[in-house]
C-alpha positions as CSV (number, residue, x, y, z in Angstrom):
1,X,0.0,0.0,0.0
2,X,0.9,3.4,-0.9
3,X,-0.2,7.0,-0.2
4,X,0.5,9.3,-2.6
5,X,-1.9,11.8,-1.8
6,X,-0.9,14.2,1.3
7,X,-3.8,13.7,4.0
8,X,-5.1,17.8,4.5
9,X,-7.7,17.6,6.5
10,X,-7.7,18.9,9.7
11,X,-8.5,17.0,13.2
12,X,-10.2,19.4,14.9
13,X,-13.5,20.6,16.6
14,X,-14.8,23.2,16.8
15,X,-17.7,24.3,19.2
16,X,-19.6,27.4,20.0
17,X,-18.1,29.2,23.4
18,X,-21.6,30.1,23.9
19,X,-21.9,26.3,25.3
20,X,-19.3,27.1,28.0
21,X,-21.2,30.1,29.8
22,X,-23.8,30.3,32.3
23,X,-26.6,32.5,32.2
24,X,-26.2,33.7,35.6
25,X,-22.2,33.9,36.6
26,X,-23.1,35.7,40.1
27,X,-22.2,33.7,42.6
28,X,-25.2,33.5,45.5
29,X,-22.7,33.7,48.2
30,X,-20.9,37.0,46.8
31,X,-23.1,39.1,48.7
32,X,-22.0,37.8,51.9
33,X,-18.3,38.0,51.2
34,X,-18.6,41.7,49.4
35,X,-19.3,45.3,51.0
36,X,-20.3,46.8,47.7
37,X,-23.4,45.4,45.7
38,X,-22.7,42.4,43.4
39,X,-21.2,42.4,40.2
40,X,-20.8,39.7,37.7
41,X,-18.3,37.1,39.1
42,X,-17.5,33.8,38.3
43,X,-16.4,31.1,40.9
44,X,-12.7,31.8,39.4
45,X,-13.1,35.1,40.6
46,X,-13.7,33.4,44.4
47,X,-11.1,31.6,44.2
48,X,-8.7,34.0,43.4
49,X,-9.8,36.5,45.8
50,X,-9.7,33.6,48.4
51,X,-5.7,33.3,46.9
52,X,-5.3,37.1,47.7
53,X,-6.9,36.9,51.3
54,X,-9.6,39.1,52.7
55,X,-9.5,42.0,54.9
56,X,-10.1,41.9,58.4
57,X,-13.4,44.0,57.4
58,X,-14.7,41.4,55.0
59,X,-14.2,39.0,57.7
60,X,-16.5,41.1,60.2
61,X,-18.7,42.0,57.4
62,X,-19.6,38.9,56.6
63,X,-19.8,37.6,60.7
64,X,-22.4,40.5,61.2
65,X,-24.5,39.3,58.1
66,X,-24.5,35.9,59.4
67,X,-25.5,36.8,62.8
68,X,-21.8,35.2,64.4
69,X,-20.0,36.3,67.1
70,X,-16.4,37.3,66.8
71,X,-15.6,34.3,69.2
72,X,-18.0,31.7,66.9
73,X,-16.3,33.6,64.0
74,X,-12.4,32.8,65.2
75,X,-13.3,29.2,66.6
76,X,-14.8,28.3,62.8
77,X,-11.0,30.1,61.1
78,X,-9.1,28.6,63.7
79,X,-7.9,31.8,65.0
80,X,-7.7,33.3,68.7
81,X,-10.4,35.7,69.4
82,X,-7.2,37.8,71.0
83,X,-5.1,37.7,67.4
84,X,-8.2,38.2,65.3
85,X,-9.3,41.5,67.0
86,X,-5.4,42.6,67.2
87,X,-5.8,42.8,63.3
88,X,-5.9,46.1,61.4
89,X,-9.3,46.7,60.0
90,X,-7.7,46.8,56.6
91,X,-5.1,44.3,57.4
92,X,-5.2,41.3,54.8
93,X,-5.8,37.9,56.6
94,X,-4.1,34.6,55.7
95,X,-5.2,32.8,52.5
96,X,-6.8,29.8,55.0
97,X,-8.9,32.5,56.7
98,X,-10.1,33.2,53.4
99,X,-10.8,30.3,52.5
100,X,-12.7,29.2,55.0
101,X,-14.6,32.6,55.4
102,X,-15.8,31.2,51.2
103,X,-17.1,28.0,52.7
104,X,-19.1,29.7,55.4
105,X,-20.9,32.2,53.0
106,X,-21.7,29.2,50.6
107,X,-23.0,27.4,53.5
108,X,-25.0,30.3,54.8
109,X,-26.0,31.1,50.9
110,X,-27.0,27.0,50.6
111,X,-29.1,27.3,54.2
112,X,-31.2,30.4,52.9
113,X,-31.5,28.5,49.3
114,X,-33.0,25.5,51.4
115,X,-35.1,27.2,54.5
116,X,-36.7,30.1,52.3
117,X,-35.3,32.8,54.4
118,X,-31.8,33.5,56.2
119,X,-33.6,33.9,59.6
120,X,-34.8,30.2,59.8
121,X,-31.5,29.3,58.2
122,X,-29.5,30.9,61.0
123,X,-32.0,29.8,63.6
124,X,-31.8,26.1,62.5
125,X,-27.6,26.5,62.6
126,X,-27.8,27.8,66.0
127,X,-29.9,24.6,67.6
128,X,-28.8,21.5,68.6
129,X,-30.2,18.6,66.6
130,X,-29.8,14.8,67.0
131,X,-28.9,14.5,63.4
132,X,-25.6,16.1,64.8
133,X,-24.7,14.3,68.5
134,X,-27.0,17.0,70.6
135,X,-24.6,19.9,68.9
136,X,-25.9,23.3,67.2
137,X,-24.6,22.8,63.6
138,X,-22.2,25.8,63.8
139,X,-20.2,24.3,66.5
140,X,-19.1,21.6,64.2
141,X,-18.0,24.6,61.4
142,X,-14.4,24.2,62.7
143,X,-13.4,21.2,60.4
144,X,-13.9,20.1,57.2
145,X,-16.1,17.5,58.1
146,X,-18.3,19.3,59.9
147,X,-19.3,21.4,56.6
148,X,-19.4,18.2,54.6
149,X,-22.5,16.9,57.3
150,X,-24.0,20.2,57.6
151,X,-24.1,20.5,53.4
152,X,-25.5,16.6,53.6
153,X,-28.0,17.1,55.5
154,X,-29.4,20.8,54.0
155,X,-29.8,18.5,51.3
156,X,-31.8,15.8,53.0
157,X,-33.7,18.8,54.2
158,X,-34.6,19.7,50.6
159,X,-36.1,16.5,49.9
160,X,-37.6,16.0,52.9
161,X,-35.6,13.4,54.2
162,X,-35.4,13.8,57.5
163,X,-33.9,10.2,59.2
């Protein structure tokens, strides 16, 4: 067998970028991270400013939205109360902080998705359930796994599972 002919085509696709965009790119939890009203943002947008840190301010911001004390607020970031408040207002925290401050709003954003309202939401965070060893929900904030049950179970709340 021989090819004389040179093979041109080309092995490519080629798909509209259209496909690749959401209608709505705000993310729900934005609000509770941001002091000015929400712009447009994509989740890479969170994640970068969760790279960059977040003032002490956005931290407080956000801990007065969500109806936390400053002592609930450092026991969740893994931070003394003490060292928190000794913080300049503008003073950038560490990246974890950050972090960690993301999870909560898209918790808090999630709860208020689920309950209907962030008053239940932050009512039902605040009292101790079986579901979670006689603990409120925020106590168990502090870890990793604690947000993984608390996220479980808004979503066995959503379909009404409740066992």
């Amino acid at each position: 067998m021989s090819y004389k002919t040179k093979h041109t085509s080309k092995n490519e696709v080629n798909e509209p970028m259209a496909m690749y965009i959401t209608q709505s790119s705000v993310t729900p939890f934005y609000d509770l991270l941001s002091t000015k009203p929400a712009k447009s943002s994509s989740e890479f947008d969170i994640i970068k400013l969760a790279r960059q840190g977040f003032p002490k301010k956005t931290l407080l911001a956000l801990a007065k939205k969500i109806s936390l004390t400053i002592q609930e607020l450092a026991n969740i970031l893994h931070i003394s109360e003490r060292t928190l408040q000794r913080y300049e207002d503008d003073a950038i925290l560490k990246t974890e902080y950050a972090e960690k401050a993301v999870e909560l709003a898209r918790l808090y954003a999630r709860g208020e998705e689920v309950f209907g309202s962030m008053d239940k939401f932050k009512l039902w965070i605040k009292t101790p359930s079986l579901v979670f060893n006689g603990e409120a929900p925020v106590t168990i904030l502090d870890t990793s796994a604690g947000f993984d049950m608390v996220f479980k179970e808004l979503g066995r709340i959503e379909y009404g599972i409740f066992a």
